[in-house]
ZADO-1210 file (C-alpha; in nm, 4 decimals, padded with zeros to 6 digits):
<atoms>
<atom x="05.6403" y="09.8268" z="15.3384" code="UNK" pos="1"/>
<atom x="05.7192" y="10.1326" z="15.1338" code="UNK" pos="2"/>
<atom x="06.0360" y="10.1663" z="15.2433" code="UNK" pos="3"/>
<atom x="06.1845" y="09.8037" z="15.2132" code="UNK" pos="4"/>
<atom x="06.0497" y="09.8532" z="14.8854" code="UNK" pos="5"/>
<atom x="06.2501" y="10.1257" z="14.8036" code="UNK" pos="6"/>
<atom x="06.5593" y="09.9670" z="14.9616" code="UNK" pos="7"/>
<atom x="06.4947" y="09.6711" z="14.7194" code="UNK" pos="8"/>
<atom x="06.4646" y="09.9237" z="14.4388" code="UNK" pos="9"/>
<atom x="06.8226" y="10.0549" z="14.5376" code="UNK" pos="10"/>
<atom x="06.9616" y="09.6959" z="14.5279" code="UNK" pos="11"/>
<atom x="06.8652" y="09.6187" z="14.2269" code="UNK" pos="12"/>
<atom x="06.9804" y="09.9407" z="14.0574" code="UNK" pos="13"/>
<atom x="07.3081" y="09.9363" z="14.2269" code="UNK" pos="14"/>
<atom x="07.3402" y="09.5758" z="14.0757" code="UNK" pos="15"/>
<atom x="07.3187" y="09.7065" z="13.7278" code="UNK" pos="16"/>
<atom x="07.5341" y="09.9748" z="13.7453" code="UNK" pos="17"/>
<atom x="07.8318" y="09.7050" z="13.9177" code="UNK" pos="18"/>
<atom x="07.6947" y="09.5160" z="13.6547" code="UNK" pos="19"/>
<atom x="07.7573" y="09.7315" z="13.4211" code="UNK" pos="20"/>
<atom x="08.0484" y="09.8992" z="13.5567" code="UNK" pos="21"/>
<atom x="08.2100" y="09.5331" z="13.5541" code="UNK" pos="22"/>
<atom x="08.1955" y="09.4731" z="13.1570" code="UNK" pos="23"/>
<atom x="08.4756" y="09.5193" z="12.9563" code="UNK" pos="24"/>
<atom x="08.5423" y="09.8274" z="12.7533" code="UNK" pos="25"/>
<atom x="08.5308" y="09.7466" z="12.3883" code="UNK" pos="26"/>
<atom x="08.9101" y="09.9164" z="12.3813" code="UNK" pos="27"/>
<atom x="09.1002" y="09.8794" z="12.6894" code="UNK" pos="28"/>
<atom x="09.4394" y="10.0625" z="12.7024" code="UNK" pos="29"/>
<atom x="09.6798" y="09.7782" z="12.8030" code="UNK" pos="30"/>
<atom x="10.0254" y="09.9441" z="12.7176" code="UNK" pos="31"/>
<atom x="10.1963" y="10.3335" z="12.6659" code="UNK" pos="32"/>
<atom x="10.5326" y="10.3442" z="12.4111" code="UNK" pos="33"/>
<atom x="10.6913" y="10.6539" z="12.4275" code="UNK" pos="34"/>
<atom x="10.8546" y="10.8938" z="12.1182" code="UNK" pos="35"/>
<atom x="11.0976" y="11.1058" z="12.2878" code="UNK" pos="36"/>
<atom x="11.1875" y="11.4169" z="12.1027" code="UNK" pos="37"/>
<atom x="10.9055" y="11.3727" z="11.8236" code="UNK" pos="38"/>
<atom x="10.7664" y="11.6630" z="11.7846" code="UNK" pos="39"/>
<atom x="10.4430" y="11.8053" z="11.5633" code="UNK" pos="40"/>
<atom x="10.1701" y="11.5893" z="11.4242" code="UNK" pos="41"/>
<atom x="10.1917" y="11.2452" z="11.3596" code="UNK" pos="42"/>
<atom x="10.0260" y="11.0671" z="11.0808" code="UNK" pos="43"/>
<atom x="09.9949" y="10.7224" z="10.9590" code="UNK" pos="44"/>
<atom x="10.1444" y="10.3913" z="11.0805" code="UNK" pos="45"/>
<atom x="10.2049" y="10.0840" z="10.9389" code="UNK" pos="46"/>
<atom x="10.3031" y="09.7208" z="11.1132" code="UNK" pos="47"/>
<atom x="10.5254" y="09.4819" z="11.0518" code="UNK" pos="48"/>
<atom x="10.3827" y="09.0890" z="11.2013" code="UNK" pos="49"/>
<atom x="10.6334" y="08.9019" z="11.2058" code="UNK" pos="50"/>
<atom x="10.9455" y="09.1579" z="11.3635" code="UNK" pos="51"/>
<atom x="10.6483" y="09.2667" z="11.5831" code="UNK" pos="52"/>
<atom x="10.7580" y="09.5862" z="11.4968" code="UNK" pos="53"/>
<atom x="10.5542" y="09.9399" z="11.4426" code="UNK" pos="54"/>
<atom x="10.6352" y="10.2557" z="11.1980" code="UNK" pos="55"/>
<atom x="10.4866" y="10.5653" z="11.2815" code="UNK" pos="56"/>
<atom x="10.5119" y="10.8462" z="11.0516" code="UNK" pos="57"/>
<atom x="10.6314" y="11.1710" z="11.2568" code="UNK" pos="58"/>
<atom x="10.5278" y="11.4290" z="10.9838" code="UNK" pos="59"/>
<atom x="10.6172" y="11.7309" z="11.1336" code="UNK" pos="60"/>
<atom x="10.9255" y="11.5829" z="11.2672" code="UNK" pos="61"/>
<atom x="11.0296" y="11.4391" z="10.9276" code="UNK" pos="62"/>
<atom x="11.0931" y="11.0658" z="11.0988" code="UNK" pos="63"/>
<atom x="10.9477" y="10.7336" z="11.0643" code="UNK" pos="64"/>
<atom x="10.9801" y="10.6079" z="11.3949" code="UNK" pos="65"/>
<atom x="11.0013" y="10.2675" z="11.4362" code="UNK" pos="66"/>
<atom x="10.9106" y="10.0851" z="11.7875" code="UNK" pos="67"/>
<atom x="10.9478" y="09.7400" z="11.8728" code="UNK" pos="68"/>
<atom x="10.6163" y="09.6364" z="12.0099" code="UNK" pos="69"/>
<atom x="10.7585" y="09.3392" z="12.2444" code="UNK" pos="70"/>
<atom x="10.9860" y="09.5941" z="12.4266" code="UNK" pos="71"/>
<atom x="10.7839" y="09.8634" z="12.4043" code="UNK" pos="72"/>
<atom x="11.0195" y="10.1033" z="12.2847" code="UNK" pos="73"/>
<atom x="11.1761" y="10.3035" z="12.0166" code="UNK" pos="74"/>
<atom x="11.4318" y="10.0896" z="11.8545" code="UNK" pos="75"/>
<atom x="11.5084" y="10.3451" z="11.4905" code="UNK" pos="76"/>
<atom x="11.4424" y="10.6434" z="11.3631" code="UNK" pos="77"/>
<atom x="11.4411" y="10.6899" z="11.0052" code="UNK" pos="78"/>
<atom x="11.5616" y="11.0750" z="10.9066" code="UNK" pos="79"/>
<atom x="11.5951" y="11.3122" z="10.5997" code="UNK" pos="80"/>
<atom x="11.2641" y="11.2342" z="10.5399" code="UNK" pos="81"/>
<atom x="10.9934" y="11.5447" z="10.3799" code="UNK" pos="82"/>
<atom x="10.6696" y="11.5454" z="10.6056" code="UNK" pos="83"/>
<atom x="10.6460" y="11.1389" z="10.5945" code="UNK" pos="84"/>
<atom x="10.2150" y="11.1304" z="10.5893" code="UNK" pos="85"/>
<atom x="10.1694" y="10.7212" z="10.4834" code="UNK" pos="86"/>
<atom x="10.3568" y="10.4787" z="10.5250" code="UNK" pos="87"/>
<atom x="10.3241" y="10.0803" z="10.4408" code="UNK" pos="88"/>
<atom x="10.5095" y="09.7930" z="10.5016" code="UNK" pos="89"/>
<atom x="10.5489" y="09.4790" z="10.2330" code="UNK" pos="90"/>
<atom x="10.6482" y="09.1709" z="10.4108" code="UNK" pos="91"/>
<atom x="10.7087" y="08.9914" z="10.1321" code="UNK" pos="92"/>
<atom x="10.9925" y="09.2193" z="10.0281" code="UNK" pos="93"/>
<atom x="11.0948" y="09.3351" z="10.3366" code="UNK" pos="94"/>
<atom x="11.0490" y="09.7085" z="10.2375" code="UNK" pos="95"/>
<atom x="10.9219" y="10.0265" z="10.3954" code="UNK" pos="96"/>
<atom x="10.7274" y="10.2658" z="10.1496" code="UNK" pos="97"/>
<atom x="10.7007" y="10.6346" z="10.2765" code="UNK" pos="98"/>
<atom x="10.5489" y="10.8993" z="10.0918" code="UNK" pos="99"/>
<atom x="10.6041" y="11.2593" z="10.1701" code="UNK" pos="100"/>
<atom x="10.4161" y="11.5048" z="10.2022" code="UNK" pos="101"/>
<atom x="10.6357" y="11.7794" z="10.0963" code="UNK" pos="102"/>
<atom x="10.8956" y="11.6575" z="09.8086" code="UNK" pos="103"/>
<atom x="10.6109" y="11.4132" z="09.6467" code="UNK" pos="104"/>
<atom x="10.8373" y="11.1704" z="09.6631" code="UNK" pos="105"/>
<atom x="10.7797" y="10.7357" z="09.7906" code="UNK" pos="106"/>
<atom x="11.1281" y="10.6828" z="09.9365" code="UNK" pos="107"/>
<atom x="11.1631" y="10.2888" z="09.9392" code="UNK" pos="108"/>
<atom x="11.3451" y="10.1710" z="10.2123" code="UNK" pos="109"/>
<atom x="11.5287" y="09.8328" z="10.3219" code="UNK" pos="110"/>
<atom x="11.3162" y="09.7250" z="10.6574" code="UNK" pos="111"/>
<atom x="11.6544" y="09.5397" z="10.8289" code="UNK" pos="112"/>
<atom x="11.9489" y="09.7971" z="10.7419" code="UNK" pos="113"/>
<atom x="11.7098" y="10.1313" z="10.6801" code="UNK" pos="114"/>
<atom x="11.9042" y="10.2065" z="10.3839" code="UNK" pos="115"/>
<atom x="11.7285" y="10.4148" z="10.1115" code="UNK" pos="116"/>
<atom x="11.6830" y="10.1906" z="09.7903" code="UNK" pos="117"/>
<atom x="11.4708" y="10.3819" z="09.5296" code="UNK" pos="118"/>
<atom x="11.2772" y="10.7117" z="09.5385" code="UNK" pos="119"/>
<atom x="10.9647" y="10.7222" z="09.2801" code="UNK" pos="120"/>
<atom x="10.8590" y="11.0943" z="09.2647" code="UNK" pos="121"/>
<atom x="10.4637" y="11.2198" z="09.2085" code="UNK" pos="122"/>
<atom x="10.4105" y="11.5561" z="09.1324" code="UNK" pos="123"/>
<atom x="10.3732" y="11.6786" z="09.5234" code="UNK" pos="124"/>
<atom x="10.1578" y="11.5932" z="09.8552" code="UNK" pos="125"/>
<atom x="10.2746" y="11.2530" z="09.8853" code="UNK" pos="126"/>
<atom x="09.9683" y="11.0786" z="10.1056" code="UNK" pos="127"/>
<atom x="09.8435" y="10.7831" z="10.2080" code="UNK" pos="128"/>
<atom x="09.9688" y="10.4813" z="10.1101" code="UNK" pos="129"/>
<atom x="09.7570" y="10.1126" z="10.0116" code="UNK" pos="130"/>
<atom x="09.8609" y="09.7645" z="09.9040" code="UNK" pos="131"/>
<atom x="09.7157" y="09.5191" z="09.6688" code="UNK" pos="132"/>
<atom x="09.8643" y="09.1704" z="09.7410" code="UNK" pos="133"/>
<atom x="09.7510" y="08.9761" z="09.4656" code="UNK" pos="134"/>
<atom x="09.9222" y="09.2395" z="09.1995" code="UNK" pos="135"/>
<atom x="10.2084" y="09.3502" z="09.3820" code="UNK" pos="136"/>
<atom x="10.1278" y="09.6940" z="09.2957" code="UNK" pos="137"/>
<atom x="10.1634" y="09.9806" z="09.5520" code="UNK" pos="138"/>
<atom x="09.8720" y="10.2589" z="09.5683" code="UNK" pos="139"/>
<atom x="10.0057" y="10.6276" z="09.6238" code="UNK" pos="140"/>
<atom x="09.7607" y="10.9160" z="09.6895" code="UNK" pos="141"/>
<atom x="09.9378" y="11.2124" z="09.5679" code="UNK" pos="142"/>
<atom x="09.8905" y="11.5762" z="09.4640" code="UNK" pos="143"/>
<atom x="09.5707" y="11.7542" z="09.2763" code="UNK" pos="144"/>
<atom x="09.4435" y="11.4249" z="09.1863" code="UNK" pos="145"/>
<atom x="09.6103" y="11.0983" z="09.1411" code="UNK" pos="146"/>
<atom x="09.6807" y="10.7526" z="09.2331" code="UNK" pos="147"/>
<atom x="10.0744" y="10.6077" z="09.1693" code="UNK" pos="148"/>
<atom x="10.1026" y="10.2868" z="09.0821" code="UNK" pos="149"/>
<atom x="10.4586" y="10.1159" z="09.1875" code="UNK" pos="150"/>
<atom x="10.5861" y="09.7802" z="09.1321" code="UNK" pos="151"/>
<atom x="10.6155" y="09.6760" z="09.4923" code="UNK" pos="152"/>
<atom x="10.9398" y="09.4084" z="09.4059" code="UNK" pos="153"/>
<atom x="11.0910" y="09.6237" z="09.1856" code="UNK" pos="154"/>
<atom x="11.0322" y="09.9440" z="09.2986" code="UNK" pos="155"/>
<atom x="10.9389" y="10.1456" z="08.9435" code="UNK" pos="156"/>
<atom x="10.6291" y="10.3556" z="08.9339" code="UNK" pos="157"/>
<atom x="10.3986" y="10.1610" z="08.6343" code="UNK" pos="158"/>
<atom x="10.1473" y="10.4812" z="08.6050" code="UNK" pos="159"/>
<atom x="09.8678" y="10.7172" z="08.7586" code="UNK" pos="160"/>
<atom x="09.5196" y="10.6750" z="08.7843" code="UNK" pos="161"/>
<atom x="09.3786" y="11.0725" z="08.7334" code="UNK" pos="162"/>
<atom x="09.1065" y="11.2204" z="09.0071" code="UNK" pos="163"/>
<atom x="09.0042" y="11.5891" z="08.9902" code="UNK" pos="164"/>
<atom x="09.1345" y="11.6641" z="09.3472" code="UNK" pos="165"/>
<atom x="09.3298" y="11.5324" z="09.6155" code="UNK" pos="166"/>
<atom x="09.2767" y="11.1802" z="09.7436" code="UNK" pos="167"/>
<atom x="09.2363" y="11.1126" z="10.1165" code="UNK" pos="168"/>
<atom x="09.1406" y="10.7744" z="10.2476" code="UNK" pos="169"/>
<atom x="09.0836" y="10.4763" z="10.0039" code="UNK" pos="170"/>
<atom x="09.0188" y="10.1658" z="10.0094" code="UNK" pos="171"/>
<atom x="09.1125" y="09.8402" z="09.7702" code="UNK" pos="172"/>
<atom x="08.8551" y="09.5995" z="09.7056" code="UNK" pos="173"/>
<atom x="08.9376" y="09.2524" z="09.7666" code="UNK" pos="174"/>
<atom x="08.6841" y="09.0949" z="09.5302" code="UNK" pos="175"/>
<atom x="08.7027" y="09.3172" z="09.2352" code="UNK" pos="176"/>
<atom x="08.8688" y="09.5401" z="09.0527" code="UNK" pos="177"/>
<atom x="08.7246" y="09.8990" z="09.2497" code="UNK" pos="178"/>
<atom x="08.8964" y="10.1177" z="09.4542" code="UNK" pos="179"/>
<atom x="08.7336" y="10.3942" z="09.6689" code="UNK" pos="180"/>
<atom x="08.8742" y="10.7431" z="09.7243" code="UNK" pos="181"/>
<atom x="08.7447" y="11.0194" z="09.9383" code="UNK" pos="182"/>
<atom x="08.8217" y="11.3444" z="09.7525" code="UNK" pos="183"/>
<atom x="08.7353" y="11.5897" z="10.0418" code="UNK" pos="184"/>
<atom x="08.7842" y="11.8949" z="09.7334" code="UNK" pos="185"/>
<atom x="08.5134" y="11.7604" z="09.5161" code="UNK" pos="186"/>
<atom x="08.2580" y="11.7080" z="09.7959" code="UNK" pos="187"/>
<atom x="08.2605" y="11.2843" z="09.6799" code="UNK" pos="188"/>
<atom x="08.3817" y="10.9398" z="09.7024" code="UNK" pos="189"/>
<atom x="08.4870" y="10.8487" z="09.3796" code="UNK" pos="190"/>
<atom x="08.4773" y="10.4605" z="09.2425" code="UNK" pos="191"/>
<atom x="08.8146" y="10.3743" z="09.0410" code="UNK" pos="192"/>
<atom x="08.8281" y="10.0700" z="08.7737" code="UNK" pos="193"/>
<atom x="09.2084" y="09.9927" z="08.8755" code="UNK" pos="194"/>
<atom x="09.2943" y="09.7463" z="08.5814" code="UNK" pos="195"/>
<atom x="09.1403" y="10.0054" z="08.3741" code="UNK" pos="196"/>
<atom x="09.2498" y="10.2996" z="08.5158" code="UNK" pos="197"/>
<atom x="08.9358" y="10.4905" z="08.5261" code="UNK" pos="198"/>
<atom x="08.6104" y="10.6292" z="08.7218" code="UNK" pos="199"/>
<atom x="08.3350" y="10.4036" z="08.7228" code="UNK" pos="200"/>
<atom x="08.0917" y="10.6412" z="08.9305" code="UNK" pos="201"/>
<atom x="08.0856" y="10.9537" z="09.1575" code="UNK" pos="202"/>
<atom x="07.9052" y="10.9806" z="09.5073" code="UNK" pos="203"/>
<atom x="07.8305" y="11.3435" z="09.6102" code="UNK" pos="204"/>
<atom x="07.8677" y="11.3222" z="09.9704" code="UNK" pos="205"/>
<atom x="07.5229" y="11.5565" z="10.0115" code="UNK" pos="206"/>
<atom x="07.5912" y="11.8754" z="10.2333" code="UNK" pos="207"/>
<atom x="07.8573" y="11.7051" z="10.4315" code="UNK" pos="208"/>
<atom x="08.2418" y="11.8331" z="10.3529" code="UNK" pos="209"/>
<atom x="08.5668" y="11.6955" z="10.4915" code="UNK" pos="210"/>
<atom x="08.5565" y="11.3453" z="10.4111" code="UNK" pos="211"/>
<atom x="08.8656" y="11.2216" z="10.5447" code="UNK" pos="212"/>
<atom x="08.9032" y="10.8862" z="10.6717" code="UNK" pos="213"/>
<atom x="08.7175" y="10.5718" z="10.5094" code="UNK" pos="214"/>
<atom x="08.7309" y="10.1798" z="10.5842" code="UNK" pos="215"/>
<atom x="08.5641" y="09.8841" z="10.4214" code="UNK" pos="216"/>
<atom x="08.3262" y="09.5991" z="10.4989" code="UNK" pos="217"/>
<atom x="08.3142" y="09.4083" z="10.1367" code="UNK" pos="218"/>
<atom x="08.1253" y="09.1024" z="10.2943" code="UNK" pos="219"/>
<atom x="07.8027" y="09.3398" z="10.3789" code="UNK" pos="220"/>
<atom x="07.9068" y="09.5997" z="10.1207" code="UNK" pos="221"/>
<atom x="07.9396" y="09.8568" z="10.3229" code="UNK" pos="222"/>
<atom x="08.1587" y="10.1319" z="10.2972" code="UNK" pos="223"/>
<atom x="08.2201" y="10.3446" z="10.6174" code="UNK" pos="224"/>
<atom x="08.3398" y="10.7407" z="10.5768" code="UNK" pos="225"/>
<atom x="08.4403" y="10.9337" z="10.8436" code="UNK" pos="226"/>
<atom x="08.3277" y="11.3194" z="10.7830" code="UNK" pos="227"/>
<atom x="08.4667" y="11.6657" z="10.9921" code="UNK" pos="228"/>
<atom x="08.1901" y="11.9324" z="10.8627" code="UNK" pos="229"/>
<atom x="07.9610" y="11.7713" z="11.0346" code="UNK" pos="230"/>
<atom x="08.1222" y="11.5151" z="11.2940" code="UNK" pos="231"/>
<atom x="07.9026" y="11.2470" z="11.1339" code="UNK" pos="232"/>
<atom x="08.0291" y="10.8286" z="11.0561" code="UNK" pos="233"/>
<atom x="07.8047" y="10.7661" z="10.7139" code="UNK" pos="234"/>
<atom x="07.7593" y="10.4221" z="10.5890" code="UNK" pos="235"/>
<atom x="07.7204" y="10.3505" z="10.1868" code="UNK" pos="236"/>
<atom x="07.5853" y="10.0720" z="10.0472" code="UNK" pos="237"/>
<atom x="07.8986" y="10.0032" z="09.7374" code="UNK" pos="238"/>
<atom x="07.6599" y="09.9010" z="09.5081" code="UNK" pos="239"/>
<atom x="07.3849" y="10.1673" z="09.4949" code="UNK" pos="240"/>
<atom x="07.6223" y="10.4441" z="09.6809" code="UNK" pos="241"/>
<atom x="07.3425" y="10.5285" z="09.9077" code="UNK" pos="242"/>
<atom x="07.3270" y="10.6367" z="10.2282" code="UNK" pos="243"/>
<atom x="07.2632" y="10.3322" z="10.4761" code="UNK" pos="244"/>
<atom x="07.2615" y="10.5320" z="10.8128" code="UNK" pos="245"/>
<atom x="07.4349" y="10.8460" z="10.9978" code="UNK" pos="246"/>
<atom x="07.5561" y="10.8590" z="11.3272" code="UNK" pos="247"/>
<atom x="07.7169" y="11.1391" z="11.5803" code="UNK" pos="248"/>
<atom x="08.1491" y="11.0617" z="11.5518" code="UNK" pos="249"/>
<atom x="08.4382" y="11.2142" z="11.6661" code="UNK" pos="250"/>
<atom x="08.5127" y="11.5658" z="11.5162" code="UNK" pos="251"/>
<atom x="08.8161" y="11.5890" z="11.3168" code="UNK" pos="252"/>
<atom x="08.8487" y="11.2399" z="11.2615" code="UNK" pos="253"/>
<atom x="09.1121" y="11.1199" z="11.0469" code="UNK" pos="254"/>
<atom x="09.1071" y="10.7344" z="11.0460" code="UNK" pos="255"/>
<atom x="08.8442" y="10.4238" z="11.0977" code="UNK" pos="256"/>
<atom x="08.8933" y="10.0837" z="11.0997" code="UNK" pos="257"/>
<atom x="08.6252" y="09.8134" z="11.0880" code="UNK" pos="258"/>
<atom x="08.6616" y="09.4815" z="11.2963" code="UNK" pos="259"/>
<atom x="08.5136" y="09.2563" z="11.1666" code="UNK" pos="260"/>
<atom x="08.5528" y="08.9260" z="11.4174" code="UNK" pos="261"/>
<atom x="08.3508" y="09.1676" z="11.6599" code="UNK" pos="262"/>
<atom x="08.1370" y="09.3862" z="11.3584" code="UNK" pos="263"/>
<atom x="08.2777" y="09.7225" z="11.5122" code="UNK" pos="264"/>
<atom x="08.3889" y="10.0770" z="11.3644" code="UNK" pos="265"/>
<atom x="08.6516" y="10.2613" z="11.5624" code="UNK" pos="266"/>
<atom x="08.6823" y="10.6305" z="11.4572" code="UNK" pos="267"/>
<atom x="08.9679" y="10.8359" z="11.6187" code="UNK" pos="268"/>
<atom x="08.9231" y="11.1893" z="11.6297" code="UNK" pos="269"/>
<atom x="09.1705" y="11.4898" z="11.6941" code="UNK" pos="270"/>
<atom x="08.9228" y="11.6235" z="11.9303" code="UNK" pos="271"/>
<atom x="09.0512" y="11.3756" z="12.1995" code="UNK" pos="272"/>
<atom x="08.8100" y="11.0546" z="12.1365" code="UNK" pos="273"/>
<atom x="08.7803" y="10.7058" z="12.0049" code="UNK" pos="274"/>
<atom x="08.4478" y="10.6474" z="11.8834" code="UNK" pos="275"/>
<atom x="08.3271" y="10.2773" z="11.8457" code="UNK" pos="276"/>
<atom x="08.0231" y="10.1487" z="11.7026" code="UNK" pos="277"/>
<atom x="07.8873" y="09.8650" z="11.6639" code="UNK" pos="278"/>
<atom x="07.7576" y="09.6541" z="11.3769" code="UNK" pos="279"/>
<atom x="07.3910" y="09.4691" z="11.4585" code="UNK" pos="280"/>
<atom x="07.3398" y="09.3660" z="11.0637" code="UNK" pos="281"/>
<atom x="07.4194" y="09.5698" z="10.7211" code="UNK" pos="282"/>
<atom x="07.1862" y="09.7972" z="10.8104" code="UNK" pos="283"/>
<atom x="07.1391" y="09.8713" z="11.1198" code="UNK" pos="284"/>
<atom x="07.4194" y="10.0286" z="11.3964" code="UNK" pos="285"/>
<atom x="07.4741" y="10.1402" z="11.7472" code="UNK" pos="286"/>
<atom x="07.6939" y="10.4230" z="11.9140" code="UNK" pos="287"/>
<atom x="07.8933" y="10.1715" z="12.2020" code="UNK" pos="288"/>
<atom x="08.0777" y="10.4241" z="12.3503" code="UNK" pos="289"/>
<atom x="08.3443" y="10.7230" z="12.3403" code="UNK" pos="290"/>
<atom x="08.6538" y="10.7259" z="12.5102" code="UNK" pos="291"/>
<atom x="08.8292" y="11.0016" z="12.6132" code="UNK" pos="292"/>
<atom x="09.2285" y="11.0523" z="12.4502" code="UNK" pos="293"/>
<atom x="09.4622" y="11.3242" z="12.4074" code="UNK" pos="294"/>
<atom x="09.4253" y="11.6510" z="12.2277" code="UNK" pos="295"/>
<atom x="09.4934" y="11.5755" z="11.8410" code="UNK" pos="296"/>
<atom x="09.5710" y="11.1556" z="11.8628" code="UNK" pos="297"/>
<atom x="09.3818" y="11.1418" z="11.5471" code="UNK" pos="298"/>
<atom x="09.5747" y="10.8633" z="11.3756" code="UNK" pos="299"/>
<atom x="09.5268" y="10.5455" z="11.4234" code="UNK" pos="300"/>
<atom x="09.5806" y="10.1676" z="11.3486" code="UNK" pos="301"/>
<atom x="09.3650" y="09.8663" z="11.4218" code="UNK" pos="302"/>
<atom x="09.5912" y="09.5077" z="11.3704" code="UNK" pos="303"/>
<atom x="09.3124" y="09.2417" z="11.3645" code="UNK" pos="304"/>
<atom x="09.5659" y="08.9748" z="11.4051" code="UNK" pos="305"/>
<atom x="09.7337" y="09.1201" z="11.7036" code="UNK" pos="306"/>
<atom x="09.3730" y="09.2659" z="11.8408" code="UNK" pos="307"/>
<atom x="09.5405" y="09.5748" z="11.8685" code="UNK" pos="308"/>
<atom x="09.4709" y="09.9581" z="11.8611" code="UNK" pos="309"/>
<atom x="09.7278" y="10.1824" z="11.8454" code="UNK" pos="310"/>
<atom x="09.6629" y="10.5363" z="11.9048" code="UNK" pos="311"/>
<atom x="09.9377" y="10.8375" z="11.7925" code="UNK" pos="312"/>
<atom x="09.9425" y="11.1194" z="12.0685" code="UNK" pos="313"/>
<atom x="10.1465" y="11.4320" z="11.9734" code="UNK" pos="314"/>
<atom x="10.3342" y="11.6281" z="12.1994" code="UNK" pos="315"/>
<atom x="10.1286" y="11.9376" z="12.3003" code="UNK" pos="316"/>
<atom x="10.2236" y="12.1610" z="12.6222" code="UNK" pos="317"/>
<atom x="10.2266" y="11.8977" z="12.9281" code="UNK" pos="318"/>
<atom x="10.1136" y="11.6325" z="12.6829" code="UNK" pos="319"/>
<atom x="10.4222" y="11.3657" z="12.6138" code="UNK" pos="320"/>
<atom x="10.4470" y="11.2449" z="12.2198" code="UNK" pos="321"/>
<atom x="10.3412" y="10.8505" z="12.2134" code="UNK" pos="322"/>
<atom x="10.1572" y="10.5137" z="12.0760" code="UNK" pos="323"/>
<atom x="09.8803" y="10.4449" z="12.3219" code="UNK" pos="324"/>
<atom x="09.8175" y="10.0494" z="12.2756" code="UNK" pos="325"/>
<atom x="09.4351" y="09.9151" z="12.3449" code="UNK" pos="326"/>
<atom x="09.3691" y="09.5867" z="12.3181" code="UNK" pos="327"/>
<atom x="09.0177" y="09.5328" z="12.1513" code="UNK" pos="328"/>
<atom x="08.7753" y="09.2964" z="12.3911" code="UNK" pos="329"/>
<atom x="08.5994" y="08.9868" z="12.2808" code="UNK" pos="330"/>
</atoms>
């Protein structure tokens, strides 16, 4: 009796692990694109809908690279570029905005013939690049501490907003006027007034350093930063700037995205990982899983409307430069 006991014990457990075993990743990598002869780190990306079309900026190789998703392939590469680190594309306009890293420049560039149009210079370091819609305006991180503002149609920078270091991630609010910047220097997140063109508040990130990456959830008001020094996701509630809850992420992490049809957080870390998390409520969240990468594919971007991840990998030793493509499960 013991022992068909234990036999039915086995059967059951080795139906949970097929079980399990047969569920579908959250990310599943459906697709490799290649970047042959990019060399160095890459950085952002940027995507383009309708031309189904993906920039990547190859910083150290001083190229956008530009891949046509449907073919899977490199189609362009945009050169004399200085250390390209964001880059955004405004469909509206047809126009490719690049800011570099090294000249402080946002070279402004014609999306169908390439062609240089304007270059609005900031003061140096040249970041990451954000997009409000309903103003037109173009959001530069740049330097010791600043936003530019550009004119997205016309192309001429309308101002700065002043920070007292350099901004990382941010994020534009939909609903309001705020903007939030990570500004890794001053140990915070700082809260911008963007018509006014001033701090509201200051967060002190408490002990933790390297804030890097940061995404938004405005419908639970949640705000999701990414730090390296510790490995840690954090999750602030935007209206009190509290703490909500800390969880283990992927060290040197340099973008997160939230989903939010399926209420998840990836996190992409230079260590070789994708963490993703998962959203029960505002409050409360889970650790789904890790999976394994390449050695410093710490860039990343999540297309909600494609339910696509794609994944930078630099060359390094045997490892080929490419865009890993994962396609995000239901």
């Amino acid at each position: 009796m013991k022992l068909l006991w234990n036999i039915f014990l086995m059967g059951v457990a080795s139906l949970t692990v097929n079980a399990h075993a047969g569920e579908p990743t959250p990310l599943r990598l459906v697709q490799t694109i290649p970047l042959p002869n990019v060399e160095g780190r890459i950085d952002h990306m940027a995507v383009d809908l309708k031309g189904e079309r993906l920039f990547v900026a190859a910083l150290e190789n001083n190229t956008i690279e530009v891949l046509d998703l449907r073919a899977g392939k490199r189609i362009h590469s945009i050169t004399g570029l200085y250390e390209p680190q964001g880059v955004g594309f405004m469909f509206e306009f047809n126009k490719i905005f690049i800011a570099n890293g090294q000249s402080g420049a946002c070279d402004v560039f014609d999306a169908s013939s390439f062609k240089l149009i304007k270059s609005v210079k900031f003061s140096d370091d040249a970041d990451n690049i954000r997009y409000d819609a309903a103003s037109r305006r173009v959001y530069v991180g740049f330097g010791n501490g600043g936003l530019g503002i550009i004119d997205a149609a016309a192309g001429d920078k309308l101002g700065e907003i002043k920070l007292d270091g350099h901004p990382e991630s941010f994020q534009l609010a939909k609903s309001g006027p705020r903007i939030f910047v990570n500004i890794p220097t001053s140990r915070s997140i700082v809260v911008l007034d963007r018509e006014k063109r001033a701090t509201i508040t200051s967060w002190p990130t408490a002990g933790a350093t390297a804030n890097f990456p940061m995404a938004l959830d405005e419908t639970h008001h949640r705000l999701f930063v990414g730090f390296r020094k510790p490995a840690k996701l954090s999750v602030f509630d935007i209206e009190s700037g509290k703490v909500v809850v800390e969880l283990p992420s992927p060290d040197d992490a340099d973008d997160i995205f939230y989903d939010s049809s399926r209420q998840r957080i990836y996190v992409s870390g230079g260590d070789g990982s994708i963490g993703i998390f998962q959203q029960n409520d505002a409050d409360h969240y889970q650790t789904m899983t890790k999976i394994p990468t390449a050695s410093g594919a710490r860039t990343s971007l999540f297309v909600p409307e494609l339910s696509r991840f794609y994944l930078a990998v630099p060359h390094r030793g045997a490892q080929t430069a490419e865009v890993r493509v994962y396609e995000a499960a239901p």
